[in-house]
Every structure is written in C-alpha cells, then in structure tokens.
OpenMM code with the backbone's topology and positions (N, CA, C; nanometers):
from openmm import Vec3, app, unit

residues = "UNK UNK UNK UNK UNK UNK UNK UNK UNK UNK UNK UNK UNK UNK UNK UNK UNK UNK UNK UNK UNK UNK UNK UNK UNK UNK UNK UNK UNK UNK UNK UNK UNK UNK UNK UNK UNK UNK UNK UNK UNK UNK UNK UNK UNK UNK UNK UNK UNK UNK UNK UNK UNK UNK UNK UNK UNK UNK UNK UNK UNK UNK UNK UNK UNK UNK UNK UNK UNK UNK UNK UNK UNK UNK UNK UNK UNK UNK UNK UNK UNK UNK UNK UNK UNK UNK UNK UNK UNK UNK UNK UNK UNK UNK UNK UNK UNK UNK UNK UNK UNK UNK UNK UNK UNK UNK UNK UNK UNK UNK UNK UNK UNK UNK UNK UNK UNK UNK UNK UNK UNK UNK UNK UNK UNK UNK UNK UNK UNK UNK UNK UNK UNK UNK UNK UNK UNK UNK UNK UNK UNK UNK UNK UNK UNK UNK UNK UNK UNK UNK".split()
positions = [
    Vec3(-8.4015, 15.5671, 7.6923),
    Vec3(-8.4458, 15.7032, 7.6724),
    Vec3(-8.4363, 15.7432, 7.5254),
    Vec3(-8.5391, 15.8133, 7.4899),
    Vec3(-8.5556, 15.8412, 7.3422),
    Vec3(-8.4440, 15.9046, 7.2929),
    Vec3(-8.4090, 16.0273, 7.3210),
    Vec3(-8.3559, 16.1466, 7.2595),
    Vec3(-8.1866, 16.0641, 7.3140),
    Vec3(-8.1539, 16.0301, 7.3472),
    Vec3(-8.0196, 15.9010, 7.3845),
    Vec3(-8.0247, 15.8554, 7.2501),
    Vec3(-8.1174, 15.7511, 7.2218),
    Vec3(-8.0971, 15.6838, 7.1652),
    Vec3(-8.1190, 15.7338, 7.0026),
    Vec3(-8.1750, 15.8406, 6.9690),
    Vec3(-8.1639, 15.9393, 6.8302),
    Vec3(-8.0476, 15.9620, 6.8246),
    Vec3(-7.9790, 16.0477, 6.9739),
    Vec3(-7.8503, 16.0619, 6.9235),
    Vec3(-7.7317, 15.9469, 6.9121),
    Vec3(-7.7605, 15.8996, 6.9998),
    Vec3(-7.6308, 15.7532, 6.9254),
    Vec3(-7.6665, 15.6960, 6.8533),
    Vec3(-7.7608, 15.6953, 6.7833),
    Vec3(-7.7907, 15.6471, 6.6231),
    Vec3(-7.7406, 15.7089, 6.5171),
    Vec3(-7.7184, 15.8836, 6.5180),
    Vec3(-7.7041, 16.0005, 6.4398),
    Vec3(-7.8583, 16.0291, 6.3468),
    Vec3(-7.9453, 16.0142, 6.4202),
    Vec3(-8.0974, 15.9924, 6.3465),
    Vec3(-8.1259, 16.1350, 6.3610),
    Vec3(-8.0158, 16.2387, 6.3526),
    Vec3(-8.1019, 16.3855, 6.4107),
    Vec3(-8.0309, 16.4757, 6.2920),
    Vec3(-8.0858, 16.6253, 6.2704),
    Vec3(-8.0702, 16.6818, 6.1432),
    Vec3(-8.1635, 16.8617, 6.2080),
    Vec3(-8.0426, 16.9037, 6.1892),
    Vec3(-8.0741, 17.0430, 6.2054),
    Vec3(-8.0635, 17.1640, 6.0820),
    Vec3(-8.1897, 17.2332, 6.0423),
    Vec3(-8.1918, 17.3101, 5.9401),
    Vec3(-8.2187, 17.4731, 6.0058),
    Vec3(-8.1957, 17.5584, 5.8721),
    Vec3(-8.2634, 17.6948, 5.8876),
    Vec3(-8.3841, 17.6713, 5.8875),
    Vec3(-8.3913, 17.6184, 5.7296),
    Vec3(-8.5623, 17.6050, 5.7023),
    Vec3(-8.5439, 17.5602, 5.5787),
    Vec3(-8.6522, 17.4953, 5.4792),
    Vec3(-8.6811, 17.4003, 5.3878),
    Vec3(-8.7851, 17.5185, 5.2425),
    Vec3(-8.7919, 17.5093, 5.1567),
    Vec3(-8.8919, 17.5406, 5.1053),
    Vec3(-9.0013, 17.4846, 5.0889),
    Vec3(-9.0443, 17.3885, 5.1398),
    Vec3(-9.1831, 17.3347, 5.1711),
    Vec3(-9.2057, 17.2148, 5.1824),
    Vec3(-9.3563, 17.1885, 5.2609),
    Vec3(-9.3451, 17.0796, 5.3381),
    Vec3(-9.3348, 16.9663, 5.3453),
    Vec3(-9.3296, 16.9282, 5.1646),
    Vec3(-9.3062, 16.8148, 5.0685),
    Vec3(-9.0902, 16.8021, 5.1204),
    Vec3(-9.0501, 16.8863, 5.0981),
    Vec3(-8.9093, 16.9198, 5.1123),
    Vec3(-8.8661, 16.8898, 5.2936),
    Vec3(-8.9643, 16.9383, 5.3755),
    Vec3(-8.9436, 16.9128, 5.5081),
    Vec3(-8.9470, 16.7718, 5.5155),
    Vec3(-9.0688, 16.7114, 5.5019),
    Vec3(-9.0408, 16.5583, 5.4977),
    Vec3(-8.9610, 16.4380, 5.4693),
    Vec3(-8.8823, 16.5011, 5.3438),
    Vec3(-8.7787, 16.4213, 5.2618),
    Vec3(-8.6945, 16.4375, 5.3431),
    Vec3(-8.6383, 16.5615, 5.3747),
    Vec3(-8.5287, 16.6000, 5.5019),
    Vec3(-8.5506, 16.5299, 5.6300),
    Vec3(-8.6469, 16.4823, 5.6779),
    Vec3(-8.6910, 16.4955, 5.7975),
    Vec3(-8.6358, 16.3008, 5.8221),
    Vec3(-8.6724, 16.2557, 5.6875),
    Vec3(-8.6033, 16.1046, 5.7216),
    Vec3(-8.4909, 16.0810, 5.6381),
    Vec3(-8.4111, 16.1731, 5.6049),
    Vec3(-8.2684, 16.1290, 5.5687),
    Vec3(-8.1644, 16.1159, 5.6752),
    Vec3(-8.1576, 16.1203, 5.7541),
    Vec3(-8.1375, 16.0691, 5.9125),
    Vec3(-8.1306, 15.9081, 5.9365),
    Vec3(-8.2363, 15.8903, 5.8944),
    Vec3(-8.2876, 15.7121, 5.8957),
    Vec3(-8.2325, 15.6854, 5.7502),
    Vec3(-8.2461, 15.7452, 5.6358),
    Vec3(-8.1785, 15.6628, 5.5087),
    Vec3(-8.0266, 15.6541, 5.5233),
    Vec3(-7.9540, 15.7600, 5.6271),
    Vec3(-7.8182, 15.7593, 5.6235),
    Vec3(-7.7822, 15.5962, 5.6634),
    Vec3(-7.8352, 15.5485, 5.7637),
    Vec3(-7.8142, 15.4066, 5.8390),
    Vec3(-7.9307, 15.2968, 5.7443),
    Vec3(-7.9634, 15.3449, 5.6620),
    Vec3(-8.0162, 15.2096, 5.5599),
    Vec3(-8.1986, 15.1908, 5.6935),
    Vec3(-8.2171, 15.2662, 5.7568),
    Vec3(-8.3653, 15.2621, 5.8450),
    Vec3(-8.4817, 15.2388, 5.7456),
    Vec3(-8.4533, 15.3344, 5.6469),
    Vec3(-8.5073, 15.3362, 5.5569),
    Vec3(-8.4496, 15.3832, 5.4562),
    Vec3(-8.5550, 15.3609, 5.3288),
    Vec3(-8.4909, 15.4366, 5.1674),
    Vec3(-8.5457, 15.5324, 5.1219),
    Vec3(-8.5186, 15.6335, 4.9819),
    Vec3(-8.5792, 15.6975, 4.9782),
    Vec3(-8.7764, 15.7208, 4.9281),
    Vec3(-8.7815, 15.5669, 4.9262),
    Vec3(-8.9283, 15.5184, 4.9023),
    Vec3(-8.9955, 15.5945, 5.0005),
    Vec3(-8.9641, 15.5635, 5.1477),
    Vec3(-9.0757, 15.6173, 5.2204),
    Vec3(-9.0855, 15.7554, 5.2678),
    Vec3(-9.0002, 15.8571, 5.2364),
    Vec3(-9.0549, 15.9769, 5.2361),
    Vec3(-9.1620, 16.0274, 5.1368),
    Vec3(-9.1432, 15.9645, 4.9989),
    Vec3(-9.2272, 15.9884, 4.9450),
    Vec3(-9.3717, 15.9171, 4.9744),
    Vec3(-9.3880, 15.8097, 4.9902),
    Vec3(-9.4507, 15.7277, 5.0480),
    Vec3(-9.5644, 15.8385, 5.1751),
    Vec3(-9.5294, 15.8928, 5.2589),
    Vec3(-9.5723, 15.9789, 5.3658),
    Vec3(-9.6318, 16.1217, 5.2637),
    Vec3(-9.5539, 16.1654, 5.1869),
    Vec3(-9.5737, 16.2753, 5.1307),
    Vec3(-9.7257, 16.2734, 5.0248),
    Vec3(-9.7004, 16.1412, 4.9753),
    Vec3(-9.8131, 16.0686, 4.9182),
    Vec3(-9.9352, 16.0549, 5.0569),
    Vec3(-9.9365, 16.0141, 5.1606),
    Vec3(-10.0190, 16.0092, 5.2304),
    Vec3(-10.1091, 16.1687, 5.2876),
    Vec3(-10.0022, 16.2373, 5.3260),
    Vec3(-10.0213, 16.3605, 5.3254),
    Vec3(-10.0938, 16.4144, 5.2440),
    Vec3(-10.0682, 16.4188, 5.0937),
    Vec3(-10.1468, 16.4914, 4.9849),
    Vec3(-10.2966, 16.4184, 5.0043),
    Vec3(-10.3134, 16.2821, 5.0470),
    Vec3(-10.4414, 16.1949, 4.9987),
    Vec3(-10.5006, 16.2451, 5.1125),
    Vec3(-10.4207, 16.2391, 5.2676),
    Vec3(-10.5448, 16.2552, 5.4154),
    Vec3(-10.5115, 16.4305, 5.4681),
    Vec3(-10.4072, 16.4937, 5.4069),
    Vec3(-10.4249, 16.6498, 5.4482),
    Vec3(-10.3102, 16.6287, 5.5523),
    Vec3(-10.2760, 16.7190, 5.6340),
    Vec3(-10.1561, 16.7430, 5.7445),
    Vec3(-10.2203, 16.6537, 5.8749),
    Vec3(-10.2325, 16.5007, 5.8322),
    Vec3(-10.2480, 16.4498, 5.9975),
    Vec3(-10.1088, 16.4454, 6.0843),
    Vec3(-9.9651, 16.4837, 5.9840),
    Vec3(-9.8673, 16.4469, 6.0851),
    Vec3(-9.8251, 16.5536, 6.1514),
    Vec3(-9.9253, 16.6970, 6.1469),
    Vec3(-9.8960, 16.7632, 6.2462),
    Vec3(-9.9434, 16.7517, 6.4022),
    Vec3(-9.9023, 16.6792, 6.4494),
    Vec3(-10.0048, 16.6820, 6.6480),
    Vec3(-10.0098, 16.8245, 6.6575),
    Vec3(-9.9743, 16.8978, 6.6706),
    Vec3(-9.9948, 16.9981, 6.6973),
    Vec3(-9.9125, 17.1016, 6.6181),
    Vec3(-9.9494, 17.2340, 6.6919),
    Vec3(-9.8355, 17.3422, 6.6341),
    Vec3(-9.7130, 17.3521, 6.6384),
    Vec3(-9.6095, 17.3404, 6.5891),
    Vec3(-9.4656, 17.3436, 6.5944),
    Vec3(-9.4097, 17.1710, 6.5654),
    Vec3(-9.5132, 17.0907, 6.6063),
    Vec3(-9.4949, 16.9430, 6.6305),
    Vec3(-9.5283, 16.8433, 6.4683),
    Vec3(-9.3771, 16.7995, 6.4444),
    Vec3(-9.5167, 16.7011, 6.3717),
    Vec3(-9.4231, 16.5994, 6.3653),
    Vec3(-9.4788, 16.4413, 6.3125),
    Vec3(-9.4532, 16.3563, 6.3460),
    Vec3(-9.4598, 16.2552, 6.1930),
    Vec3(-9.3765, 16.2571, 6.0634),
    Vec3(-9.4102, 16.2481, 5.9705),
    Vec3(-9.3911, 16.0664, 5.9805),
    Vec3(-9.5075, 16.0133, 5.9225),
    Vec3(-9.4815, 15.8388, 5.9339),
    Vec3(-9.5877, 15.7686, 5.8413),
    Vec3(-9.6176, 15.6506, 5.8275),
    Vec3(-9.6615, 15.5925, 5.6906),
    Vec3(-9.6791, 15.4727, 5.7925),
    Vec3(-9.7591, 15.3653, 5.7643),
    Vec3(-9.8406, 15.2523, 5.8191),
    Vec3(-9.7101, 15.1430, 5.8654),
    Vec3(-9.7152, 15.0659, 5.9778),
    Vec3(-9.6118, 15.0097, 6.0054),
    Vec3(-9.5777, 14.8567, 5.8560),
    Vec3(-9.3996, 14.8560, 5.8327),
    Vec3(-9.3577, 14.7615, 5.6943),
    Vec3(-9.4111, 14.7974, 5.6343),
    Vec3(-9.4540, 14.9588, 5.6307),
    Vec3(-9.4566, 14.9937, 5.4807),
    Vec3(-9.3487, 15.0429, 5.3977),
    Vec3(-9.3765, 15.0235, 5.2556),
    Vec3(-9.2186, 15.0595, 5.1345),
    Vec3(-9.1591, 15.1028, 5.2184),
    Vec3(-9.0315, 15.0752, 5.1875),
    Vec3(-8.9000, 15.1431, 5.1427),
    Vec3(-8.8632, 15.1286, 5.3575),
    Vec3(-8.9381, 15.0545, 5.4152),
    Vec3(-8.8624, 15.0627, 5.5997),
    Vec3(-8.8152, 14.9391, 5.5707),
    Vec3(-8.7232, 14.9374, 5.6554),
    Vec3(-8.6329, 14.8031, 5.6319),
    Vec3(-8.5277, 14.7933, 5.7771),
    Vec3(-8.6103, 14.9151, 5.9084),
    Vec3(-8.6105, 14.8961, 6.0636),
    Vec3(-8.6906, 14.9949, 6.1263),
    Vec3(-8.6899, 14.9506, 6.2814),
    Vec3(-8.8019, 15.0075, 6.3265),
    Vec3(-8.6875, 15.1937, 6.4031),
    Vec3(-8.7453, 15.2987, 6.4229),
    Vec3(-8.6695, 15.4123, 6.4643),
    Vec3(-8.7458, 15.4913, 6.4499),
    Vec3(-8.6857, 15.6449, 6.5590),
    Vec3(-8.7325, 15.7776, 6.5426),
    Vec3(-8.6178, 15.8477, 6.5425),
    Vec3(-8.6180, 15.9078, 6.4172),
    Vec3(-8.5124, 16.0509, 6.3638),
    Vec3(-8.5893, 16.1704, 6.3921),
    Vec3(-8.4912, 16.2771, 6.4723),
    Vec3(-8.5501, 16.4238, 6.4667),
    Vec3(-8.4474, 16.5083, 6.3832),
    Vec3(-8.5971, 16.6214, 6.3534),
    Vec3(-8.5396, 16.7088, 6.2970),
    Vec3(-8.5655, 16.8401, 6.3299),
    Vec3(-8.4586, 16.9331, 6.3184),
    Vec3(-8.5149, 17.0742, 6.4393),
    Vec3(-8.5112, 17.1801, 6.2546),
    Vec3(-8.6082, 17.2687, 6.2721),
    Vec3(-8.5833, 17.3775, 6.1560),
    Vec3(-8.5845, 17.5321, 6.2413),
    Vec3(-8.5084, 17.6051, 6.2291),
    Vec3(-8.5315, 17.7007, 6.2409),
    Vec3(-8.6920, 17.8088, 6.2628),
    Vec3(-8.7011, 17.7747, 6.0865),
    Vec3(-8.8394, 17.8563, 6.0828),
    Vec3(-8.8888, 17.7126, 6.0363),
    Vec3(-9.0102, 17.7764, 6.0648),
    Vec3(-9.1181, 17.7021, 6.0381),
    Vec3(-9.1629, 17.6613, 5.9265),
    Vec3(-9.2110, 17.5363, 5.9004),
    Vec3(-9.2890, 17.5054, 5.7563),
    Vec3(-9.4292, 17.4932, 5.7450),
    Vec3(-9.4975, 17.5276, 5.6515),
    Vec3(-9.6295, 17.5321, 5.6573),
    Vec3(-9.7041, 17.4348, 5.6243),
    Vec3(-9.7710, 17.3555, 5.6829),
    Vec3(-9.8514, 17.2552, 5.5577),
    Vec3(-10.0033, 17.2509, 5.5388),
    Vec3(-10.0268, 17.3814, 5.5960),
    Vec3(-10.1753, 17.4587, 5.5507),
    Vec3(-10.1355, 17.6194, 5.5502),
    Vec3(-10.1419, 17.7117, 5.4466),
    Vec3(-10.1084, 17.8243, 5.4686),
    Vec3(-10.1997, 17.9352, 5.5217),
    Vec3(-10.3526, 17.8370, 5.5266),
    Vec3(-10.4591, 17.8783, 5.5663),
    Vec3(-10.4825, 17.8771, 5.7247),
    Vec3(-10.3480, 17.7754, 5.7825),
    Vec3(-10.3921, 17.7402, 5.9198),
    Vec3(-10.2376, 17.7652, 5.9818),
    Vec3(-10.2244, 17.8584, 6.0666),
    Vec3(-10.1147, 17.8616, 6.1043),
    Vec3(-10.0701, 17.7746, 6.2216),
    Vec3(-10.1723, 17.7036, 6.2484),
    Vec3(-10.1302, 17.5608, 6.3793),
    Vec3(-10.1194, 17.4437, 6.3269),
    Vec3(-10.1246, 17.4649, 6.1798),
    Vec3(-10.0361, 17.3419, 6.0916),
    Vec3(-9.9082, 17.3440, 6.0646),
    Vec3(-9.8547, 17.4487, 6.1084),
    Vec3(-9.6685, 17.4705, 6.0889),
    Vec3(-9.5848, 17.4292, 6.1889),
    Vec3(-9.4695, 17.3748, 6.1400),
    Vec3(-9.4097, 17.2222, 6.2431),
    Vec3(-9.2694, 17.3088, 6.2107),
    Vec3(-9.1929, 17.3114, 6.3274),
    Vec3(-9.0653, 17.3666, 6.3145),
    Vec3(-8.9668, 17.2181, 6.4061),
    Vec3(-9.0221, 17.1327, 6.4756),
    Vec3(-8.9173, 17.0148, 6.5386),
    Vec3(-9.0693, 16.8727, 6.4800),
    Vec3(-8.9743, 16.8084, 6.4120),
    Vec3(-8.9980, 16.6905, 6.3456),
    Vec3(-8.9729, 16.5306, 6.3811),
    Vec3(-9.0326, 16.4990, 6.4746),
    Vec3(-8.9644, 16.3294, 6.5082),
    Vec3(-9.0489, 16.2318, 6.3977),
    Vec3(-8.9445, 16.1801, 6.2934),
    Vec3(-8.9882, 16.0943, 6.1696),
    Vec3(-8.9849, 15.9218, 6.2644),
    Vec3(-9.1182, 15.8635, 6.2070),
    Vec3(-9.1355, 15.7237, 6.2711),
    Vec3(-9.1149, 15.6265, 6.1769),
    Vec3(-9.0315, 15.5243, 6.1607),
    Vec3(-9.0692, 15.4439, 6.1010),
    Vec3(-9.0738, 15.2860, 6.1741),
    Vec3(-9.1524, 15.2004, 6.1022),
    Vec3(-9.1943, 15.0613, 6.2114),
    Vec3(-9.1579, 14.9529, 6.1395),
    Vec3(-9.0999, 14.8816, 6.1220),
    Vec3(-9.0739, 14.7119, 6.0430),
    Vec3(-9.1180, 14.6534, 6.1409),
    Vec3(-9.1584, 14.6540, 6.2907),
    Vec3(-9.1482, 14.5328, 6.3963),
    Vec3(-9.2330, 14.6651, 6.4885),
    Vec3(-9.3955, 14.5427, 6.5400),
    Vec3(-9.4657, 14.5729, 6.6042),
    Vec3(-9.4238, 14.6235, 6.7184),
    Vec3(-9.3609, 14.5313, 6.8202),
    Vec3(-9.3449, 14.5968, 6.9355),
    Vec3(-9.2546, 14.7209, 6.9315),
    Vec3(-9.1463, 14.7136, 6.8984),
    Vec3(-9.0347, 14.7891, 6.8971),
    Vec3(-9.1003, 14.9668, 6.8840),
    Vec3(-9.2291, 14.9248, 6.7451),
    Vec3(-9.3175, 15.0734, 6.7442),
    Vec3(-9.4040, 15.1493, 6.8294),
    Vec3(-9.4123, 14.9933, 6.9383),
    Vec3(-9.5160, 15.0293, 7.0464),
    Vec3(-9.4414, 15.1038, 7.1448),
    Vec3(-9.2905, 15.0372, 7.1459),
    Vec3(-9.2599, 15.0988, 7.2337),
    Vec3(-9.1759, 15.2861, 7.2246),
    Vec3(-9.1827, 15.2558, 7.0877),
    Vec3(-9.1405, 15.4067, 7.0521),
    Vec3(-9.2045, 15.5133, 7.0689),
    Vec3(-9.3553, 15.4456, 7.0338),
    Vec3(-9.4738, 15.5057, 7.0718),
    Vec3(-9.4973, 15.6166, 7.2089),
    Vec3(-9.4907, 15.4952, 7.3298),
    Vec3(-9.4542, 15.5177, 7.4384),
    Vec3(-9.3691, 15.6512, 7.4910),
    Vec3(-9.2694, 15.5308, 7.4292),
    Vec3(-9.1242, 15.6972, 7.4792),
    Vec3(-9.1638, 15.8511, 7.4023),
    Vec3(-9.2204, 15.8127, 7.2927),
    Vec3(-9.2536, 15.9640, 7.2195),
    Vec3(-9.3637, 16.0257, 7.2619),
    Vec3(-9.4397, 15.9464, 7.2899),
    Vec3(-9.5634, 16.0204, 7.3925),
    Vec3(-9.5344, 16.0734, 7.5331),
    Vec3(-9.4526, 16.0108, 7.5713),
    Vec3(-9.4210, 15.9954, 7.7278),
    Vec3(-9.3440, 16.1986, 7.7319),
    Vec3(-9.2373, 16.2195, 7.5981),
    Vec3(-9.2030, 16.3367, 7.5645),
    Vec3(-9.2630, 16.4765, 7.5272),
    Vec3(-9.3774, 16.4184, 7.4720),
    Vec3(-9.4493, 16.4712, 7.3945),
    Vec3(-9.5538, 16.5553, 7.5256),
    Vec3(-9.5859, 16.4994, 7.6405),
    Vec3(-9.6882, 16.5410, 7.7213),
    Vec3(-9.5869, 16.6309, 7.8511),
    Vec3(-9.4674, 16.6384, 7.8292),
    Vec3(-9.3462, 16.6764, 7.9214),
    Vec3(-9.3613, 16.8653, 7.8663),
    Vec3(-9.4229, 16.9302, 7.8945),
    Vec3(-9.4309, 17.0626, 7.8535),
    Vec3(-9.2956, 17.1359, 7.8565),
    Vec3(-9.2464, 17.1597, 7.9693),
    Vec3(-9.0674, 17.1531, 7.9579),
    Vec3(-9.0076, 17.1705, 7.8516),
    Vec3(-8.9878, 16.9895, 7.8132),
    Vec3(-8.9438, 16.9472, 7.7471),
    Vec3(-8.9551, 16.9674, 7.5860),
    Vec3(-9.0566, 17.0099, 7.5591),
    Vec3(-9.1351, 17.0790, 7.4377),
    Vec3(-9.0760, 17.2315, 7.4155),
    Vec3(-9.0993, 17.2887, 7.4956),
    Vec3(-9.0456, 17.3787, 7.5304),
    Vec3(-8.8795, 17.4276, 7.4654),
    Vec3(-8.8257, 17.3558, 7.5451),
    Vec3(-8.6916, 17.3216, 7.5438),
    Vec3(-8.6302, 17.3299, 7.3688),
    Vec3(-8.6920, 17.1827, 7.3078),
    Vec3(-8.7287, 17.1231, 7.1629),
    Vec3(-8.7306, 17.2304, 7.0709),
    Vec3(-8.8048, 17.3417, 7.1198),
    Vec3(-8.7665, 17.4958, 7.0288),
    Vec3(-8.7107, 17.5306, 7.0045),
    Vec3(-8.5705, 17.5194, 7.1015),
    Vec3(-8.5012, 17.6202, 7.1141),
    Vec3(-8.3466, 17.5675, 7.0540),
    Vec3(-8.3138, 17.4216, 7.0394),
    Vec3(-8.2404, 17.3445, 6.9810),
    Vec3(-8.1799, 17.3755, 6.8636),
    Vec3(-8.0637, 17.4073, 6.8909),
    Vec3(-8.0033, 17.4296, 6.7603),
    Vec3(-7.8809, 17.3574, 6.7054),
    Vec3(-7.8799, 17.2263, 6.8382),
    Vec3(-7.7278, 17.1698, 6.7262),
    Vec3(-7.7703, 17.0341, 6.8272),
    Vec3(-7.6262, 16.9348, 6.8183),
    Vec3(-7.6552, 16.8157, 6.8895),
    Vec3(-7.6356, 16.8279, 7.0470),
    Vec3(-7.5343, 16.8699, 7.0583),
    Vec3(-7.5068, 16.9493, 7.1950),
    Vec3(-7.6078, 17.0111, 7.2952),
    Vec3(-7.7058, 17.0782, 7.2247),
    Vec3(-7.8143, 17.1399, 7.2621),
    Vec3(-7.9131, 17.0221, 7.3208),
    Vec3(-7.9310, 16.9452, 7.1961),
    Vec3(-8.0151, 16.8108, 7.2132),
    Vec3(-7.9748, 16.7449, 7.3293),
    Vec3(-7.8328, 16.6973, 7.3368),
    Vec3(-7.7505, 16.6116, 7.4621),
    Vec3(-7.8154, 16.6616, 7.5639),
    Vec3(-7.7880, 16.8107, 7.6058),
    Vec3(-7.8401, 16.8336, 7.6740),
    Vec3(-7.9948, 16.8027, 7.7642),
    Vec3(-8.0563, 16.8010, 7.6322),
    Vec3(-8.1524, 16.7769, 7.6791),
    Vec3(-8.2239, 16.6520, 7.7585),
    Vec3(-8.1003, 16.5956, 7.7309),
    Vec3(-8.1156, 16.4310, 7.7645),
    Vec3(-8.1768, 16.3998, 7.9052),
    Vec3(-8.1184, 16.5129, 7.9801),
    Vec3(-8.1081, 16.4685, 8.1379),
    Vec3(-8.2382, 16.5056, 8.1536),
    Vec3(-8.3541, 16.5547, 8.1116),
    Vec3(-8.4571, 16.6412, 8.0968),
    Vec3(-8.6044, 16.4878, 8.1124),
    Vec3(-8.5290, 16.3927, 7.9954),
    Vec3(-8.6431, 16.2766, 7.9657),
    Vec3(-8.5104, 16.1876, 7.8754),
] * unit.nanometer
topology = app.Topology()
chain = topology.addChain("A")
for resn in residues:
    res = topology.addResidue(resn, chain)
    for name in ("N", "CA", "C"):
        topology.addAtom(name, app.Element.getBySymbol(name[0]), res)
C-alpha cells in the first residue's frame, strides 16, 4: 500500500505554504533527498521541465504530481514522497485549476518498480474519498490514518 509505504520511508512533508511553485517543487522532493532517493539535481531538473512544457504536473486541481523522465539526473532510486501545503500554490495565476495544495513527487531509476508506483498512485488517485480526505491532512498521524482508507 502506497501511503504505508511513504510513511515508513519518512518520504512525507507538511507545510503552511511555499512562495512559489519553483519553491513548492524543491520542497516537495526533499523527502526523497533526506534518504539519498534523490539529489538536489532533480528538483531542479523538473522545475526546468516545467518552465520548457508549462504545469503538466498538475493532474488536476489541488493535485500535482512533480517528476522528470525515468534515470533521470540526480535519481539514484525508484519512490513517491508526499507533500501536503496548507494553501495552495499557483503555477498559472491565470488558471486557478493549476493550483496544487497535496503533492506526490515521483521519482524512477528502475522500470518496473515505476510501473508499479504508477499503479498504486492511480489506483489512489481515482478513490474520490480518499482525495478528499488528502485535503484535509495536516500531520503524519492524519496521513496514518488514512492508511486503512487505500
């Protein structure tokens, strides 16, 4: 189970809020740099992608999913770190269903392992509930909770 296995990793990170969405991102995988998942190459790395293709790592409103091509810089294992913010960050100020307030950061060194992360994060992701729920998160406890959920 996903949100299990974020938290016995310590891959999770709870904020008020960030000053912007360059800043959300960096935050969003220091989770994964704490355990060497990754370095600080690939936030920038994503942030760089972002500026070149626009906000694809928002799925949706409140949702986003910040990640960079699988063994790319600075991953050095495969994981998903979340991150819950308070308020929201913007990464169109023109579009308010580009603002992501819960963050699951991907990174991939090893094909399957991404496929199957894939999986479990989709499998969460379509759990309305559970989304739901993801809002309202404000510490690890909260998260635990949520465990029994998915």
């Amino acid at each position: 189970m996903l949100l299990k296995k974020i938290i016995e990793k310590n891959h999770y990170l709870f904020l008020d809020s960030v000053d912007s969405w360059q800043e959300a991102i960096r935050m969003s995988c220091k989770p994964l740099e704490a355990d060497g998942t990754v370095d600080k190459r690939y936030a920038e790395l994503i942030i760089e992608c972002v500026n070149k293709y626009g906000p694809y790592i928002v799925l949706f409103e409140n949702y986003a999913m910040p990640h960079s091509t699988e063994n790319a810089e600075g991953v050095n294992g495969t994981a998903i770190g979340f991150m819950k913010l308070e308020k929201p960050v913007s990464f169109d100020p023109n579009d308010p269903s580009k603002d992501a307030k819960v963050f699951f950061t991907l990174a991939a060194a090893n094909k399957d392992e991404h496929v199957e992360n894939m999986q479990a994060l989709f499998e969460m992701l379509t759990d309305e509930a559970l989304l739901e729920a993801l809002l309202q998160v404000k510490s690890v406890e909260d998260l635990q909770a949520l465990t029994v959920m998915k």
